[in-house]
C-alpha positions as CSV (number, residue, x, y, z in Angstrom):
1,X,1.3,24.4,3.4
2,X,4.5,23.7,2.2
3,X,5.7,21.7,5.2
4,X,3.0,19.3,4.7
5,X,3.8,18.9,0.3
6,X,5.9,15.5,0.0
7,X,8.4,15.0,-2.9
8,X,8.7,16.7,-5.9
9,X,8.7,15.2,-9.5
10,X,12.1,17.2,-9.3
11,X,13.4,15.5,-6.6
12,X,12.6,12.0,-7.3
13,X,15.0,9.5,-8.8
14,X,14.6,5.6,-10.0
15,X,15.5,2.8,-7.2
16,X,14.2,5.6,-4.2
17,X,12.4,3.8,-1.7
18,X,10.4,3.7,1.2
19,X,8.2,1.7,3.7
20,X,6.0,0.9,5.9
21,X,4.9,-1.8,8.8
22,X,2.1,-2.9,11.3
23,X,0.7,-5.8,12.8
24,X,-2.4,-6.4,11.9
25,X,-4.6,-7.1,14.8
26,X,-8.0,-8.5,15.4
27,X,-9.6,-5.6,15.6
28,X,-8.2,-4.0,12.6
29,X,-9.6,-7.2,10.6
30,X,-13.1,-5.9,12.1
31,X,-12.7,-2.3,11.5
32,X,-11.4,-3.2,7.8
33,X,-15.0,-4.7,7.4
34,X,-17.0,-2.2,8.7
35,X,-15.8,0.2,6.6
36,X,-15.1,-1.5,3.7
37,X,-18.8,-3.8,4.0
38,X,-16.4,-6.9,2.8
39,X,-17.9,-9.2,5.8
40,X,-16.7,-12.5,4.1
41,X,-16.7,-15.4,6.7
42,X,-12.7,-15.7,5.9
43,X,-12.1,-12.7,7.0
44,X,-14.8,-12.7,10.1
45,X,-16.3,-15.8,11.1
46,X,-13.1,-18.4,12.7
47,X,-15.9,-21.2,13.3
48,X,-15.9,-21.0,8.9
49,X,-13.0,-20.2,7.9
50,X,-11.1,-23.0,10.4
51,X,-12.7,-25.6,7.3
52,X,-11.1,-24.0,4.8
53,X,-7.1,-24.5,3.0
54,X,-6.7,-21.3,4.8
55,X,-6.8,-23.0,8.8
56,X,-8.8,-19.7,9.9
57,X,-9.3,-16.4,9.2
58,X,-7.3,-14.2,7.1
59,X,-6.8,-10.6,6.9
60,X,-8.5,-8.9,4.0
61,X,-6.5,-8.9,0.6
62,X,-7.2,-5.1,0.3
63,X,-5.9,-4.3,3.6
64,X,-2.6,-4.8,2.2
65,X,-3.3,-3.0,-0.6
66,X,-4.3,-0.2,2.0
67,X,-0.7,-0.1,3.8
68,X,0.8,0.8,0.2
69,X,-1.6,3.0,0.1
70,X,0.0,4.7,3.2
71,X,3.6,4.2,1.9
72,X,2.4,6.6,-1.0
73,X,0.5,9.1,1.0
74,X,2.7,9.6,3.8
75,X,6.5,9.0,2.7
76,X,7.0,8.2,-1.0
77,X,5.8,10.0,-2.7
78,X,4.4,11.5,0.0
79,X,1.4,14.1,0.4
80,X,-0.1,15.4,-2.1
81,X,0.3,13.1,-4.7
82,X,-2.5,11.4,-6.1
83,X,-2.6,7.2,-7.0
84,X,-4.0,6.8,-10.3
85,X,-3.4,3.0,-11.1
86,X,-2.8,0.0,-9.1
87,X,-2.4,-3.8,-10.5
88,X,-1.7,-6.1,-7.5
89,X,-0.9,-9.8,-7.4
90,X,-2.1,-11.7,-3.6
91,X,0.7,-14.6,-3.6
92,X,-0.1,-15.4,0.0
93,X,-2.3,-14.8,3.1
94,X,-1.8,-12.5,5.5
95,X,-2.8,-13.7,9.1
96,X,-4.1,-12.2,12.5
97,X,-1.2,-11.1,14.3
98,X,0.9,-11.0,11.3
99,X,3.1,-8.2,10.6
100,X,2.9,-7.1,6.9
101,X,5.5,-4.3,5.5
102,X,4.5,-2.5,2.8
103,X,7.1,-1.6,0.0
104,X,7.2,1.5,-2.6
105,X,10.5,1.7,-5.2
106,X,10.2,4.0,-7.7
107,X,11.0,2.0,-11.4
108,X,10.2,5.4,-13.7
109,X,9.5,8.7,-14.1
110,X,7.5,10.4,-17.0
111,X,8.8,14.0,-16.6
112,X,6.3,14.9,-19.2
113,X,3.2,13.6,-17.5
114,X,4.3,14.2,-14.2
115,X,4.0,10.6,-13.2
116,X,6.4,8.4,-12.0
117,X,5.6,4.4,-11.8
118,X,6.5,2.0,-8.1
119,X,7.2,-1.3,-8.0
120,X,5.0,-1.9,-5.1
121,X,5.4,-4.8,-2.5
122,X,3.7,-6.2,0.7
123,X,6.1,-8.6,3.0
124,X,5.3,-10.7,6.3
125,X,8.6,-11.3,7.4
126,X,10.8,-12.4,4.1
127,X,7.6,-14.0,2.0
128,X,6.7,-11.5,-0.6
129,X,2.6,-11.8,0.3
130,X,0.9,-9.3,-2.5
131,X,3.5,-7.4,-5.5
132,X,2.1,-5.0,-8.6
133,X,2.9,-1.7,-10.0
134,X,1.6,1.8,-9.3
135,X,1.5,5.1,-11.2
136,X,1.5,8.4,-9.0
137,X,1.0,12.2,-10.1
138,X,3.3,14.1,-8.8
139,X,3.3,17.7,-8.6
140,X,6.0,19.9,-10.1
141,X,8.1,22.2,-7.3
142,X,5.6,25.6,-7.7
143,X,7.8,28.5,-9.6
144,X,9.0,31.3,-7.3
145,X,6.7,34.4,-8.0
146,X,8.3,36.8,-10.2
């Protein structure tokens, strides 16, 4: 089990980073709101969301939430820790065919709590597109049996 544990409070340090990118596809817009039940006509319906400021559709705000969702889960911090708090700013849309890269920096770590805190960021291209903060438990490196 241990090849699958990601970082260690212990081995975490401010300014650490990580990412991570895909191009969000038509589909995925569709598969988003399936499983999600958000079917808003911005996200699904061209013919309504073509009359809107937006041009057309748009990919769902949470979807980019998702992808720093992955960040944490598969790189930094990795497996096994757990998200407990998320704030989250959407500056700008994210469009079919666009590809969004999500960012995780870690700002602090509460040694005592066994929680560090991300600066967490969402990209298409160079326009920052979503930005918040994040707190993650982290375990603490198991003691060696005595």
């Amino acid at each position: 089990m241990e090849d699958l544990h990601g970082y260690y409070l212990e081995d975490l340090e401010v300014g650490m980073s990580a990412s991570f990118a895909k191009t969000i596809s038509e589909s995925d817009v569709y598969l988003f709101a399936g499983i999600s039940g958000d079917n808003n006509p911005m996200h699904v319906n061209e013919e309504y969301a073509s009359q809107t400021p937006f041009g057309g559709r748009i990919v769902h705000g949470m979807f980019s939430a998702a992808l720093i969702s992955t960040v944490a889960g598969t790189r930094l911090p990795g497996p096994g820790c757990i998200y407990v708090d998320q704030q989250i700013k959407f500056r700008a849309p994210v469009h079919i065919g666009d590809t969004a890269r999500a960012s995780i920096t870690v700002t602090e770590i509460n040694e005592r709590r066994a929680r560090i805190i991300c600066r967490t960021d969402v990209h298409v291209g160079d326009k920052l597109v979503a930005t918040g903060e994040a707190t993650f438990m982290v375990d603490r490196r198991p003691q060696p049996a005595e």
